[in-house]
C-alpha positions as CSV (number, residue, x, y, z in Angstrom):
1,X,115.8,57.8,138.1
2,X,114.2,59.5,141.0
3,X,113.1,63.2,141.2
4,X,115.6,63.8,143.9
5,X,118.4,62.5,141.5
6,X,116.9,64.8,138.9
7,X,117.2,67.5,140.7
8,X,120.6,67.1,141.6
9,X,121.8,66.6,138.3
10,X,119.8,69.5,137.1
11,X,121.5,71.8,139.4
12,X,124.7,70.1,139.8
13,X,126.5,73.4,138.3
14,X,124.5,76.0,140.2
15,X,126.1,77.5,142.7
16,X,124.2,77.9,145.5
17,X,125.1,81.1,147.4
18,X,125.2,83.2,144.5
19,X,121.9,81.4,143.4
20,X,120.2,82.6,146.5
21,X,121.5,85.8,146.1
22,X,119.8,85.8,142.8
23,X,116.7,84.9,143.6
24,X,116.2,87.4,146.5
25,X,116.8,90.3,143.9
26,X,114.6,88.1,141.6
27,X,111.8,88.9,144.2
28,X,112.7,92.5,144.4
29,X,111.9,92.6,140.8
30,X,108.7,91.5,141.1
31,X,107.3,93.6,144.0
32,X,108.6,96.7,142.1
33,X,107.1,95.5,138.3
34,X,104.0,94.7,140.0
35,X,103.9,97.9,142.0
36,X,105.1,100.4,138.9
37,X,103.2,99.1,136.5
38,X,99.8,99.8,138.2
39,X,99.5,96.0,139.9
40,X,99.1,95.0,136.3
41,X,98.9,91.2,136.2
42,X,99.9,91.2,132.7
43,X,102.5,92.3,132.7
44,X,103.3,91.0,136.4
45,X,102.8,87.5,134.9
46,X,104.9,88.4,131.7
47,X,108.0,89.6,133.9
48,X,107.2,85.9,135.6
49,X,107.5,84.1,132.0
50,X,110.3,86.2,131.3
51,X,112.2,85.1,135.0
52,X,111.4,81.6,134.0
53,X,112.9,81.6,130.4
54,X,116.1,83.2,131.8
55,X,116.3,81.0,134.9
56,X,116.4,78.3,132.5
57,X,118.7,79.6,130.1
58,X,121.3,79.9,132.8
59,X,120.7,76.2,134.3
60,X,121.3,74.9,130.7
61,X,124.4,77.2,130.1
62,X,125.5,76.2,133.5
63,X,126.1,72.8,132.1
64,X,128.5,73.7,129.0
65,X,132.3,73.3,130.0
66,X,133.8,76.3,129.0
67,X,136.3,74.1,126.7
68,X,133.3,73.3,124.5
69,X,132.0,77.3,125.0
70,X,135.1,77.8,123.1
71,X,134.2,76.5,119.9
72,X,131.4,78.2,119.2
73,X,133.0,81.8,120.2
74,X,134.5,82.6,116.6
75,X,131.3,81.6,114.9
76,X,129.3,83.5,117.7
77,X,131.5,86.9,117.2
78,X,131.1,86.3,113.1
79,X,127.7,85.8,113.4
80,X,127.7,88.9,115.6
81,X,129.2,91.4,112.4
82,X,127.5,90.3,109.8
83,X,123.9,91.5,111.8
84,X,125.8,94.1,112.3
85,X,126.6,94.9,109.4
86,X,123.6,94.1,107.8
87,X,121.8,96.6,110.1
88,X,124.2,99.0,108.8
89,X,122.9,98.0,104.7
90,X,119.2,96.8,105.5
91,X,118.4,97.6,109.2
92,X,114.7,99.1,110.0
93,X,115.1,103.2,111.8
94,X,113.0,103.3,114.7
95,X,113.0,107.1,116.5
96,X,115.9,107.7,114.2
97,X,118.4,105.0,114.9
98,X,118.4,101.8,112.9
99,X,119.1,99.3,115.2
100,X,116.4,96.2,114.4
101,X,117.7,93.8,111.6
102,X,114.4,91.8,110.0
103,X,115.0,88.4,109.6
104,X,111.9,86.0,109.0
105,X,109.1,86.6,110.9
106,X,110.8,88.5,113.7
107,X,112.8,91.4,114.2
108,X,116.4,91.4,116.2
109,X,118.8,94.1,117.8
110,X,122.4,92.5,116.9
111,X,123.7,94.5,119.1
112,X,122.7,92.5,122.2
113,X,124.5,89.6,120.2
114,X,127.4,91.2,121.1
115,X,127.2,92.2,124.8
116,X,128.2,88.5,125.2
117,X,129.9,87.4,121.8
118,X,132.9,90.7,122.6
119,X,134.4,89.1,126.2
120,X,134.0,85.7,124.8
121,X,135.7,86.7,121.9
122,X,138.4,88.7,124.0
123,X,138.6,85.8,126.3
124,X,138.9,83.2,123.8
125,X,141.9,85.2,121.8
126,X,143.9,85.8,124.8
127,X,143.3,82.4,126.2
128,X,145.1,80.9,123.2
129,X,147.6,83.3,123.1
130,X,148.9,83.0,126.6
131,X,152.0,81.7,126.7
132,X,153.0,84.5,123.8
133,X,151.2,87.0,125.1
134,X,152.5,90.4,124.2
135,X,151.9,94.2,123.1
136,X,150.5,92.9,119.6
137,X,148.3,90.8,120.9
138,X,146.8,93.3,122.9
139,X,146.6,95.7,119.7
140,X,144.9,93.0,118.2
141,X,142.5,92.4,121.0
142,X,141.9,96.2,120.6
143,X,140.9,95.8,117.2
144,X,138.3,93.0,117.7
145,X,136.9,94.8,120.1
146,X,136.7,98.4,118.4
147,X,135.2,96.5,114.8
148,X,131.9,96.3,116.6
149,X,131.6,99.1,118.6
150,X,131.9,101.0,115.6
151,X,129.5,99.4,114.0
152,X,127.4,99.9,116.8
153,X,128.5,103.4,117.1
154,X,126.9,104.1,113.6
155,X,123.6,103.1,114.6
156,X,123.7,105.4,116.6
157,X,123.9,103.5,119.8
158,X,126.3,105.4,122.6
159,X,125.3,103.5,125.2
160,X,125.7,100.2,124.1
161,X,128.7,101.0,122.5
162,X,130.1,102.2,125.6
163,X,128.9,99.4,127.7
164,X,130.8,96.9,125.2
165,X,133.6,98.8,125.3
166,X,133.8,98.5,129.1
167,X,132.8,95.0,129.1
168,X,136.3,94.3,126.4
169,X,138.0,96.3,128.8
170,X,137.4,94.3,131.8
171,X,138.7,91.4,130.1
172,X,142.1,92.8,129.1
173,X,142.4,94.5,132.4
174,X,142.1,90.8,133.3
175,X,144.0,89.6,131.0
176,X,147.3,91.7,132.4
177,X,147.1,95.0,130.4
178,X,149.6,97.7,131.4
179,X,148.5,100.1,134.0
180,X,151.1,102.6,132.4
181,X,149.3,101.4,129.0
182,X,145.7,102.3,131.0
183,X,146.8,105.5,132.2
184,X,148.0,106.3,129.0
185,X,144.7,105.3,127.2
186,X,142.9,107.8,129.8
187,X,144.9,110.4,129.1
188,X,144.6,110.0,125.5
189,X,140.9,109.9,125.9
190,X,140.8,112.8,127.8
191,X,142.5,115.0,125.4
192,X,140.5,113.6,122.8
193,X,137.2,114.7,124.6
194,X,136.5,118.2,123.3
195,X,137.2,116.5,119.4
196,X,134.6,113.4,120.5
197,X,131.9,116.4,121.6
198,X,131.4,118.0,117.8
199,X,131.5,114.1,116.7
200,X,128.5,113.1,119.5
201,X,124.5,113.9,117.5
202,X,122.6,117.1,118.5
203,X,120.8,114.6,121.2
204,X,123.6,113.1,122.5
205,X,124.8,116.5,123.6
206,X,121.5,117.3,124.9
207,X,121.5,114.5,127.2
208,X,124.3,115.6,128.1
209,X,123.5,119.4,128.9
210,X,120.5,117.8,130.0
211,X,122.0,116.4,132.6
212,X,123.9,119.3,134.1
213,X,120.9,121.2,134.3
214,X,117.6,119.6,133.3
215,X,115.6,122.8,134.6
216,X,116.4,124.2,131.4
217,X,114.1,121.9,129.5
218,X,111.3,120.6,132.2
219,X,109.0,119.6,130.1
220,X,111.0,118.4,127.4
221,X,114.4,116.9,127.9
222,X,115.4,117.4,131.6
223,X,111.6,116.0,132.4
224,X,112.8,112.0,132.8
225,X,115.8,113.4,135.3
226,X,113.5,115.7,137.1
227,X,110.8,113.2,137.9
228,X,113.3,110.4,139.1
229,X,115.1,112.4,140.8
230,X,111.9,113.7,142.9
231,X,110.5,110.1,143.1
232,X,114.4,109.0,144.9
233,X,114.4,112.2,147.0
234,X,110.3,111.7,148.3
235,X,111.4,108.6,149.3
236,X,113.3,109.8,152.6
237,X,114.6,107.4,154.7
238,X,112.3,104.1,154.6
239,X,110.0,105.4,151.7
240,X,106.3,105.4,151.3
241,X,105.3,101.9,151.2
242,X,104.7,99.2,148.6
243,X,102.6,100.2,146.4
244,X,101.9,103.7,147.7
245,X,104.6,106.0,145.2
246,X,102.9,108.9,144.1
247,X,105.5,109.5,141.4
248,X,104.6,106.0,140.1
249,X,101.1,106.0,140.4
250,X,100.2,109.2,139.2
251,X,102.0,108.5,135.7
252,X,104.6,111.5,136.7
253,X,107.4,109.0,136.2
254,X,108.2,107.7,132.6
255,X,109.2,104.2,131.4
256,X,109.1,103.6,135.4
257,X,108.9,99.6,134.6
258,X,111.8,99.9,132.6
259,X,114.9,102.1,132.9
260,X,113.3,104.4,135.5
261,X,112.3,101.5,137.7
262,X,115.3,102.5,140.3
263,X,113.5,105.5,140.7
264,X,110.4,103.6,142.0
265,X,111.9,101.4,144.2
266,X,113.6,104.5,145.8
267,X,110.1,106.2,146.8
268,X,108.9,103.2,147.7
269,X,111.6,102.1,150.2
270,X,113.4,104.9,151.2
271,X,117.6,105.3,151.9
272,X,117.2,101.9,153.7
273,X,116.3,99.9,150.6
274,X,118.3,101.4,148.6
275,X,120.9,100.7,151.0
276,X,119.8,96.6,151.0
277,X,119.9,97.0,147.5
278,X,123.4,97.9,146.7
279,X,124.0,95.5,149.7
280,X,122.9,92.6,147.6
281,X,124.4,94.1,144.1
282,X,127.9,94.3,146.2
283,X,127.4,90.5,147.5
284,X,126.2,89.3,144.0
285,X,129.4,90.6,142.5
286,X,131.7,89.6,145.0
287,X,130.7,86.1,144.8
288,X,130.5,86.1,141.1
289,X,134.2,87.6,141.2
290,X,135.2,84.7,143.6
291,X,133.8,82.4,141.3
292,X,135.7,83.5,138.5
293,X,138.9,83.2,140.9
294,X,138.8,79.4,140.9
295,X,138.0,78.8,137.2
296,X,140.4,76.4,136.1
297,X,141.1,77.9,132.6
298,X,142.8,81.3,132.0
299,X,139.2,81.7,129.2
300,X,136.6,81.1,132.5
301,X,138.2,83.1,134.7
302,X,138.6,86.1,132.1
303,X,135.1,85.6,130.8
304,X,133.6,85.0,134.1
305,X,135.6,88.1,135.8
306,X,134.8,90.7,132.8
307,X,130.5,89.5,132.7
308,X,130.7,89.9,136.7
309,X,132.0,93.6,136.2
310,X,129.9,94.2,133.7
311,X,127.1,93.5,135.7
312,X,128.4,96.3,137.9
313,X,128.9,98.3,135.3
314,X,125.2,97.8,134.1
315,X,123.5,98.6,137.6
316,X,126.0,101.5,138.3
317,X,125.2,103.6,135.1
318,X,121.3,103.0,135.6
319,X,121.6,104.0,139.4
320,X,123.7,107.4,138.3
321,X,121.0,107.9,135.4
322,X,118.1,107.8,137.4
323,X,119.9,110.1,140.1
324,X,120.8,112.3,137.9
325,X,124.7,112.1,137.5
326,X,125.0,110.1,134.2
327,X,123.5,111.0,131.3
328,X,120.3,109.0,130.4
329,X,121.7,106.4,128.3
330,X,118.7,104.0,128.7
331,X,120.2,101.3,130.2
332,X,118.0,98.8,132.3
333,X,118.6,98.0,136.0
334,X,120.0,94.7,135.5
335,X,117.7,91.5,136.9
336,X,115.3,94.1,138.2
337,X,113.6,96.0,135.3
338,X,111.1,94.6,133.1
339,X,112.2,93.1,129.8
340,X,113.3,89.5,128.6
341,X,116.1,90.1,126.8
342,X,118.4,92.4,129.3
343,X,116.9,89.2,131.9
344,X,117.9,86.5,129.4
345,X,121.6,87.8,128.7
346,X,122.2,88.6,132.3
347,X,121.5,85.2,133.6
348,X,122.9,83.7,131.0
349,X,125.9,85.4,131.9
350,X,125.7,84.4,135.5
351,X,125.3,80.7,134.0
352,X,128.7,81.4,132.2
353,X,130.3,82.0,135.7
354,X,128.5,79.1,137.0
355,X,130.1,76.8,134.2
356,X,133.3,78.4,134.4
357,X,134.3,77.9,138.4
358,X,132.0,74.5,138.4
359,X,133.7,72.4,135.5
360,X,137.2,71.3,137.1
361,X,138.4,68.7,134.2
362,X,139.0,69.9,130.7
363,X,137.3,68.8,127.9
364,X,139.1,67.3,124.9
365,X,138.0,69.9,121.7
């Protein structure tokens, strides 16, 4: 076998628009880790090994029919609870949230589990139930997906929790729900708002407060939002120059390779690229949503369609936080911030939607 032939069956379920699309944000990443983190090479090269390990996670995944995806989702979604509950019994509290679950020589966050293991789960229950599909099955969908968020809730994690909830939500939007039943749902959870406010933890409703005016607390809570939203405004229109953010450089800006990294990129290159940015968010989800279109199974296209908008979902709250009109949530700018797990989970998700418009003949289970 040749390396050309290699190749081709390597990449045989990559598709290639959306792979280039990819990359070029892949590159983005890099110029702004290197760049906020001081033109560290450390960490420069760890972001690299990180890129590599998810790159290749989403070329294997790429290669898994989404028939035989299927029989791993129970097991996948079961595995997910019981870390989650035994977080809840045994977990380890870091800055007052227990979170990390021990297991071995390492330490895991169960909740990242289920950023993936929910819409498959979703997906995989209303795939089967199609050709019944009715209110009940939608109330049961509702109830797999409000066991973990619960769980997660108790952690206390609001922004994962939310971010799940969105991502289940995107699949039964999908899947046909109701837009009287949606309306409804809103409604209810608008009236329910002032009752989930006394339920929320003193520092969720700071973050909140913080938020609508982060002058009162400069130094303390309102400093993140103050400092981001100076480094996005000194950016003007085409920004300092790479490398050249005084926000950055001079340590004003916190976690600024991390969640805050938005805020770095915007002083470095201005309204214009922030513009190309969203640009290339908005073509990566539009292909990723026509991708899901022509998945041959009602599961891909559900699964495919829900991770896409998620995706969204992901940049769009970490954009607003940064800003200042979300609440910081610490969320990461997906497939630009610094860290191997948000980079591992999002590619693999792209390798999902990959699999799912690529593999046109079922696969016997």
């Amino acid at each position: 076998m040749n390396i050309r032939h290699l190749f081709k069956r390597l990449f045989a379920h990559i598709d290639r628009p959306l792979a280039g699309l990819l990359a070029l944000l892949l590159l983005a990443s890099i110029a702004t880790v290197f760049s906020a983190s001081g033109t560290s090479m450390d960490k420069t090269i760890s972001h690299l090994i990180n890129i590599a390990i998810a790159v290749g996670a989403m070329i294997a995944v790429s290669h898994i029919p989404p028939q035989r995806l299927m029989q791993f989702v129970l097991p996948i979604y079961l595995l997910g609870i019981v870390l989650l509950l035994g977080v809840a019994v045994a977990g380890e509290v870091v800055n007052g949230a227990r979170r990390w679950l021990h297991i071995g020589v390492t330490r895991i966050q169960p909740s990242e589990l289920m950023r993936l293991a929910v819409p498959m789960m979703l997906a995989w229950y209303l795939h089967y139930k199609q050709e019944i599909l009715g209110a009940r099955h939608y109330v049961i969908a509702a109830v797999l997906l409000t066991i973990p968020v619960a769980l997660i809730l108790r952690q206390p994690d609001l922004g994962t929790s939310l971010l799940i909830t969105a991502s289940g939500f995107f699949v039964l939007f999908l899947g046909g729900l109701s837009w009287r039943i949606i309306a409804g749902g809103a409604a209810l959870a608008g009236a329910a708002l002032p009752f989930a406010w006394h339920m929320l933890h003193d520092y969720q409703r700071q973050r909140v407060l913080t938020m609508i005016d982060p002058t009162s607390d400069p130094l303390g809570a309102g400093y993140h939002i103050i400092q981001s939203t100076i480094a996005v405004g000194s950016g003007g229109m085409a920004g300092k120059g790479w490398l050249n953010g005084s926000q950055a450089h001079l340590d004003f800006l916190p976690e600024r390779t991390t969640d805050f990294i938005f805020a770095v990129f915007s002083e470095e290159f201005g309204l214009i690229g922030n513009l190309l940015l969203l640009l290339l968010y908005g073509a990566i989800i539009y292909r990723g949503l026509a991708l899901a279109a022509v998945a041959p199974s009602l599961f891909g296209r559900l699964l495919a369609g829900s991770l896409v908008l998620t995706f969204f979902t992901y940049a769009f709250v970490n954009m607003g936080m940064v800003s200042g009109i979300l609440p910081v949530v610490g969320v990461p700018l997906p497939l630009v911030s610094y860290g191997g797990t948000s980079m591992v989970s999002v590619l693999i998700g792209f390798g999902i939607v990959m699999s799912a418009a690529s593999h046109k003949k079922l696969v016997k289970t």
